[in-house]
N, C-alpha and C positions, 0 to 999 in steps of 0.2 A: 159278538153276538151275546145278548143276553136271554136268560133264563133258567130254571133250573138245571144243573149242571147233567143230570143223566140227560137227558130231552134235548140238550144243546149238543153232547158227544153221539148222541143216537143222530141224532141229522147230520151233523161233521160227518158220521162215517160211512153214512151213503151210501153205494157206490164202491167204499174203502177195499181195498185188499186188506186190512187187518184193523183192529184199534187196540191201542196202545193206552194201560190208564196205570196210576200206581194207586198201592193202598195201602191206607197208611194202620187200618185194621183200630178204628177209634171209636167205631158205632153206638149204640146201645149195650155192650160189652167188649169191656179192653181185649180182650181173648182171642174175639171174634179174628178170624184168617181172613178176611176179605171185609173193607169196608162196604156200607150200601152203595155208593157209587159204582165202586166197580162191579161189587154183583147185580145187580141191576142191568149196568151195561153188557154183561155177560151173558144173562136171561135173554135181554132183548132187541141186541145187536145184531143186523142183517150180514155181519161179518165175521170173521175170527177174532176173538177178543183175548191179549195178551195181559197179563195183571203184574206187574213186577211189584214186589213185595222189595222193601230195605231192609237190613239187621236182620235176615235169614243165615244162621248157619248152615251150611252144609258138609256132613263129617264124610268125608272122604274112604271109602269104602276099604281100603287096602290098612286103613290105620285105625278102622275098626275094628279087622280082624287082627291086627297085633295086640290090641290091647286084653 
């Protein structure tokens, strides 16, 4: 299917028990947590929209408080 990439995953997921998008967080600002893709689809997805992010650390709560 073509077309703009939000408008073509908003019809994909229809229906969806969930949508599934990653981001790569490149927008208008490197900073930015969520590229426009996925927020977008998050706005305006008739379903549960999951955003997996790459290169997230996550510090481990028990080795926080050791430090």
């Amino acid at each position: 299917m073509k077309g703009h990439p939000v408008e073509v995953l908003l019809s994909e997921a229809e229906g969806a028990k969930a949508l599934v998008v990653g981001s790569r967080g490149m927008g208008g600002f490197r900073r930015t947590l969520l590229g426009s893709v996925s927020q977008q689809c998050a706005l305006h997805a008739t379903c549960p929209v999951v955003i997996v992010r790459a290169n997230v650390e996550v510090a481990d709560s028990a080795t926080q408080q050791a430090e």
